[in-house]
N, C-alpha and C positions, 0 to 999 in steps of 0.2 A: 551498368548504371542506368537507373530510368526514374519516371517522374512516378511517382506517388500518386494515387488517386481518393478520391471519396466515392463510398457508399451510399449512394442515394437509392431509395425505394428498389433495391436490387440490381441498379446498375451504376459501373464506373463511371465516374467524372472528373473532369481536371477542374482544381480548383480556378475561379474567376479574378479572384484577388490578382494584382500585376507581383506583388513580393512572392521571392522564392527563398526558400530557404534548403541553403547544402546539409544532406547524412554524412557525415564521416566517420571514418570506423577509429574510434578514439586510440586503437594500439598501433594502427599504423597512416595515420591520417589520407587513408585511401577516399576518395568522393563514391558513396555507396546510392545516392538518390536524389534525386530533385525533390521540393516539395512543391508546387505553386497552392501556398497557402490557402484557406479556405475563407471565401470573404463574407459577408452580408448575405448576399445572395443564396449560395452554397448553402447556408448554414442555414438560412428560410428554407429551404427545397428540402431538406432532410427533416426540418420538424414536421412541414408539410406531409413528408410520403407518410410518417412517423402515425402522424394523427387519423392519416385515412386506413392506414392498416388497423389499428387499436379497434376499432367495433367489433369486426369480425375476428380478431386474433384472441379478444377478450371474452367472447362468445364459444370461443373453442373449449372443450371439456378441461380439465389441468391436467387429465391421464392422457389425453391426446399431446396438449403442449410437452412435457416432459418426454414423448416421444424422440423429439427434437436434440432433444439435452440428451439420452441415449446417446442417439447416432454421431453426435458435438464431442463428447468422452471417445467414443473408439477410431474417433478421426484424430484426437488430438494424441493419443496413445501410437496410434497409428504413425502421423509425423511428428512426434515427439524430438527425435534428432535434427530434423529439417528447421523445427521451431528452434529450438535451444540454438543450434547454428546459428542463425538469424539474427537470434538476442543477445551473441556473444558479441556478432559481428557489429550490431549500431552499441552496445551500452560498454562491450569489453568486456564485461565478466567470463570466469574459466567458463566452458563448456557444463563441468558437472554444475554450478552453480546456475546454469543457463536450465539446465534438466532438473535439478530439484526444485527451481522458480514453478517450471511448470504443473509437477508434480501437484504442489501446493495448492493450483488455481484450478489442477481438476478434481480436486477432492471438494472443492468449492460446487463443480457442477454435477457430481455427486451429489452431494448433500442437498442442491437444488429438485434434485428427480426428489426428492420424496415432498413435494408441496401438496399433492393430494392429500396430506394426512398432517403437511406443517399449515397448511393455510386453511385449514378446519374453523367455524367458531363454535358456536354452543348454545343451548336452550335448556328452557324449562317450561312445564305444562304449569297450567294453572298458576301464576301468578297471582292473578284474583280469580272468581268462579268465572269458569268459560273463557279465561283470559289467559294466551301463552306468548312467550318473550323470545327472542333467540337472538344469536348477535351473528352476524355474516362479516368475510370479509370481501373489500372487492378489486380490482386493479385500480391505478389512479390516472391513469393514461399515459402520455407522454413523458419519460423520464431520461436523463443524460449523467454521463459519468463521466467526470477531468479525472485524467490517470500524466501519475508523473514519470520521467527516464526510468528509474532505478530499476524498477519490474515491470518491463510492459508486456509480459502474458499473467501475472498473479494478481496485480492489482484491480484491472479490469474485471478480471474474473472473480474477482470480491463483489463485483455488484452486478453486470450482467446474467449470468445463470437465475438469478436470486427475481428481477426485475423481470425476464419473457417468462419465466414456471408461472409466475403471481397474474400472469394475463395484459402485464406492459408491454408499451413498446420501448424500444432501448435508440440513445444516442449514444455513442463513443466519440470522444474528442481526448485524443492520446496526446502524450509530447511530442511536437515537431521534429525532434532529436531523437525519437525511436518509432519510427511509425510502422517499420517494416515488419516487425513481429506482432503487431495490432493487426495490419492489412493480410497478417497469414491468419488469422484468427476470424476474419469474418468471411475469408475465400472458404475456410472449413464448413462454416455455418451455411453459408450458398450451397454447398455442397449436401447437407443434411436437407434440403428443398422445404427450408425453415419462409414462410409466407413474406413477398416481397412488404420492405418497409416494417420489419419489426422489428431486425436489429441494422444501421444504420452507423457509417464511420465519415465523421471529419476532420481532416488536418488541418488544424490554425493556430493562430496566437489567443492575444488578446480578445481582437477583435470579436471572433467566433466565439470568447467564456463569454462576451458579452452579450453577444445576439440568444447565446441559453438561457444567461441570466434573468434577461427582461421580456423572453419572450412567453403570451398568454397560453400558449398551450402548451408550453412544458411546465409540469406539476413536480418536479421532483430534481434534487440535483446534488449528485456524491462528489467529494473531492479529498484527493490527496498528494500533499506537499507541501511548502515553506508553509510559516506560521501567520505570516504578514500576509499572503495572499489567501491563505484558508479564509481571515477575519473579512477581506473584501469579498471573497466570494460569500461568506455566510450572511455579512451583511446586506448585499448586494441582492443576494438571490430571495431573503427573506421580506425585505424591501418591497419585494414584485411578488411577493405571495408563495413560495413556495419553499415544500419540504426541502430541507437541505440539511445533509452530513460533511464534516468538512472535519478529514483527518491532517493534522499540522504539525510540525515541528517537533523534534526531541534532543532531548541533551541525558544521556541513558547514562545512569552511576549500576556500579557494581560493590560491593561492601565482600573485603575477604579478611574472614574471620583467624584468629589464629590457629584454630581447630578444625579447618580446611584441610582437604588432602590438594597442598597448595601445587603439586607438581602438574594435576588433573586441573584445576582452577588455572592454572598459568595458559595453560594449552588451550583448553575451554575458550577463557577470556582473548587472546588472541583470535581465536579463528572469528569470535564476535564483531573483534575492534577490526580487522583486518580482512575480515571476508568480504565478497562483494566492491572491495575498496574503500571500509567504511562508509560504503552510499547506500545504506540502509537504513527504517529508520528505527531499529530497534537495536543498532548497534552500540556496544558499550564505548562510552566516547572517555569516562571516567575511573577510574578505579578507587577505592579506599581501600587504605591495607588498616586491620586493626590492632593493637598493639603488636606482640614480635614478629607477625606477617608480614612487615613490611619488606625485608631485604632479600630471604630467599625468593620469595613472591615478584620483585624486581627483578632478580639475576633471570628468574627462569622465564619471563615474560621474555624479555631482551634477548635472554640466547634463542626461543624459538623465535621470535619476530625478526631478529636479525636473518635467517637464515632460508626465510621465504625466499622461494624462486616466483620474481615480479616479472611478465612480460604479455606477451599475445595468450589473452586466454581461448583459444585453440590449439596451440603448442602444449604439447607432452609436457608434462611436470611441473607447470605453470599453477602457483597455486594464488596468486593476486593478478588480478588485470591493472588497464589503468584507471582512472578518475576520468568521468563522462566526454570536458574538455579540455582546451587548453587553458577557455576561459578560467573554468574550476579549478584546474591546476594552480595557477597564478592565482586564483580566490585564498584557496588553502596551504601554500606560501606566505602570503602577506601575511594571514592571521597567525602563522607559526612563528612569523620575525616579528611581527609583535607582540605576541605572551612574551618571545625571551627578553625584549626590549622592556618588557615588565614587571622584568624577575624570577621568568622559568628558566628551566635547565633542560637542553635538551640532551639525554642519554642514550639516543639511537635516534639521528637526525637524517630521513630520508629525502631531503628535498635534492631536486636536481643530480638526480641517480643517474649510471651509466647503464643501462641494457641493451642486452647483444639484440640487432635487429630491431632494436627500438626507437630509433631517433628522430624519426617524427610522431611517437606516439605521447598520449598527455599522463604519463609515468610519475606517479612517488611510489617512494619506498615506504615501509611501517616507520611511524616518527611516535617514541615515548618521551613524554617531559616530565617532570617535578617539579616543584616549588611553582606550581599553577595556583594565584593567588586566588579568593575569590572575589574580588574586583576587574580580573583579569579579564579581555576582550572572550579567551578561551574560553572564563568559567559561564557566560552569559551566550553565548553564538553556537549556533550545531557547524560545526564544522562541514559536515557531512564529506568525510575522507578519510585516510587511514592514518588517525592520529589517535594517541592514548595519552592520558594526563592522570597522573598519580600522584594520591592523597596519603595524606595520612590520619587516622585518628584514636584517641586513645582507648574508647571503646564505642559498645554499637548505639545510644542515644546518641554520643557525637554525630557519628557516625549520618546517624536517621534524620538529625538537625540539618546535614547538608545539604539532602535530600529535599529537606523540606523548604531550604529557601531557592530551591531552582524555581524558574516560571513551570517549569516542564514537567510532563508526567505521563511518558509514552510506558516506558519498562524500568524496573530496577531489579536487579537480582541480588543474591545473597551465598556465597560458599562458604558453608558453615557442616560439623558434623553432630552440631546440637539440635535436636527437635524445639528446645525453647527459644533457643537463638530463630532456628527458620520460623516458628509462629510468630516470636514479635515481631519479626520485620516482613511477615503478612499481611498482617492486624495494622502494622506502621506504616508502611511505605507508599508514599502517596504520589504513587500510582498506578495507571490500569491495564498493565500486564504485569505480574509477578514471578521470578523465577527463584526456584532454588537449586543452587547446584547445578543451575543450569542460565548458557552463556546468549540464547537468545529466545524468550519468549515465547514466540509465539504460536498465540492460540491456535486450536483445529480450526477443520470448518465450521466445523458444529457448536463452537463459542464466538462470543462478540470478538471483534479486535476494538479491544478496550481502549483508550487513551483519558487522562484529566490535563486537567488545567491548559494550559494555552497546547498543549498536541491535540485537545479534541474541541472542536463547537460543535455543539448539538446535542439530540437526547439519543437516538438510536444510530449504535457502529452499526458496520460492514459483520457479511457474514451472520450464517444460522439462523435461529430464528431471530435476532434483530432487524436480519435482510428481510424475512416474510414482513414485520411489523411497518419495517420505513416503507415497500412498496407497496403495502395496501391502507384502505381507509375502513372503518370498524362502520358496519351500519345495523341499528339495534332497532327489530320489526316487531310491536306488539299488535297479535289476533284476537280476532274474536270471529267465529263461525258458528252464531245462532241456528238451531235447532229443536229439534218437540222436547228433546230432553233437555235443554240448559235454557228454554224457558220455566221449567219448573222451580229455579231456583233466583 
């Protein structure tokens, strides 16, 4: 056990704040780190180094910068098991879940090496006689990223990579509840002899989103997690002038058609609703069965979801961990005794399970309900745990209608073996990851991570080229270089 640091201008610091806040490894309530959170101060010092690195890091050629991001990729390859360990150990997810998180967030600093040729802009001669136009882009300085528990090596790395290639400099302010696989992440980056003060990590609360929020030299600020705080932060950040993406909240439907190959869709939609411990946010929290889909389509959910082996995801055959904490534990209890208090059913009721070598860990089991009304706390709340609520409806416009009165719009998917069934509910479904036939969305690197309605504020996601467009600023130079010829005209 030891205390957690901050990344200031290349070196460790102990946070100044007097609050400390305990790591605990949620599957066996072990004390994994201290944090002594990062206060005012801390959080001044890192935009500080932040702003003095930016001249000359932004001056650096982008074939040079991506040099960095190279050496960043064959380190993270490199301790790939060391990382995943790490992130299993504070968030509890399996191990392979811990390894394919990462997988995900280096294909993100992949796809960042190619800025020499994503961060291009473009010209034309002669606009008018003797008059040429071209549009550049350029870094915006100082920029910062809130990353939440559930992924802390993939989400960050949705926006870092993206943020030093474009000539920024970068903050990280991870969750206090997973900081350890963040702080192996910028040990790596030290390690690549990447220029003190460009990339930059602080653990804190509130206090710290706030000192980003309003501070004059950060120009830019990503976030991802609840919906309620996305809107403070997007409010808050734009308030004080700056760029700001703010990925929030989902409540993720599934629609299965009866012309599914519902045995494939059962299994699918499980590992969705149940992967990760439902703390993702593109996991299917809903189901629709559509007219005679609905029964086999239940049995076959129920008999794989029942049959999950839930425990330490480090343990052999472990294929769920637990929920983050105890707190969340007890969050996603309450909300399950209240739908049935509602009028749901529950048909496979995980709460307050027994597992071997579990008993101080914050453990549910997979929990499916029915008769989830839509006034229901469930139908309106992300749960975010492993819980599954099953609809019914008589065909896919119902269907699309339910859809359409959630606030949310992270993913919706569709099991269908109709080409016209999967186009309308492309063309319909409102929102901004689409899946067919398949149980969790998401995009590559090299596409946006989409979101509508209350999951996203802003104009430009995370990732690809919307990451080139939110870290730079467009600057459009018209010429003229008089001369004996372009006086003649």
């Amino acid at each position: 056990m030891n205390n957690v640091l901050n990344s200031i201008g290349g070196e460790w610091r102990p946070g100044h704040s007097s609050a400390i806040f305990d790591v605990h490894n949620p599957a066996t309530g072990e004390l994994l780190a201290r944090v002594p959170l990062a206060g005012d101060e801390d959080v001044d010092d890192a935009i500080t180094a932040a702003a003095a690195a930016f001249p000359e890091w932004r001056r650096t050629p982008p074939q040079n910068r991506i040099q960095f991001l190279f050496k960043f990729r064959a380190l993270l390859e490199q301790h790939g098991d060391e990382i995943a360990r790490t992130t299993s150990l504070e968030n509890g997810k399996t191990f392979a879940e811990s390894r394919a998180e990462l997988q995900r967030g280096i294909e993100n600093v992949e796809v960042a090496c190619g800025i020499p040729s994503m961060m291009q802009g473009y010209n034309l001669e002669d606009v008018a006689s003797g008059l040429d136009e071209m549009m550049i882009r350029q870094p915006l300085g100082v920029t910062a990223a809130i990353t939440p528990f559930n992924f802390p090596t993939m989400i960050p790395l949705w926006f870092l990579p993206y943020a030093i290639a474009c000539g920024n400099t970068f903050i990280l302010k991870p969750s206090e509840r997973v900081p350890l696989s963040a702080r192996l992440l910028v040990e790596l980056l030290h390690q690549t002899g990447l220029p003190r003060g460009v990339v930059n990590l602080v653990v804190g609360g509130k206090a710290a989103v706030d000192v980003l929020l309003r501070h004059p030299k950060v120009r830019a600020i990503s976030f991802v997690g609840s919906t309620p705080v996305a809107r403070y932060i997007y409010t808050e950040g734009a308030a004080h002038g700056k760029r700001v993406q703010c990925q929030g909240g989902a409540k993720n439907y599934v629609v299965i058609m009866p012309d599914a190959d519902l045995d494939m869709a059962a299994k699918i939609v499980s590992d969705s609703a149940f992967g990760c411990a439902g703390q993702r946010c593109l996991a299917v929290s809903s189901a629709i069965t559509v007219g005679d889909s609905s029964r086999r389509f239940t049995e076959a959910i129920v008999d794989i979801a029942s049959t999950l082996k839930v425990g330490n995801g480090l343990q052999d055959g472990v294929q769920m961990g637990p929920v983050i904490s105890d707190t969340s534990k007890t969050r996603i209890e309450g909300l399950i005794g209240e739908g049935l208090q509602q009028g749901a059913k529950a048909i496979l009721d995980g709460r307050n399970p027994t597992i071997a070598g579990g008993d101080r860990g914050s453990f549910l089991k997979p929990t499916i309900l029915t008769g989830v009304g839509p006034d229901s706390e469930l139908t309106r709340t992300e749960i975010f745990g492993p819980v599954l609520a099953l609809q019914q409806s008589g065909d896919l416009d119902e269907a699309l209608a339910v859809l359409s009165s959630s606030a949310y719009g992270n993913q919706a998917s569709i099991f269908t073996s109709s080409g016209a069934n999967a186009r309308k509910f492309r063309y319909e479904a409102p929102a901004g990851n689409i899946g067919v036939n398949i149980g969790v969305a998401a995009p590559m690197a090299y596409f946006p991570f989409s979101g509508w309605k209350d999951s996203f504020l802003g104009v430009l996601h995370g990732q690809g080229s919307d990451g080139v467009e939110f870290y730079t600023e467009k600057k459009v130079v018209v010429e003229r270089w008089p001369n004996e010829w372009s006086r003649k005209f």
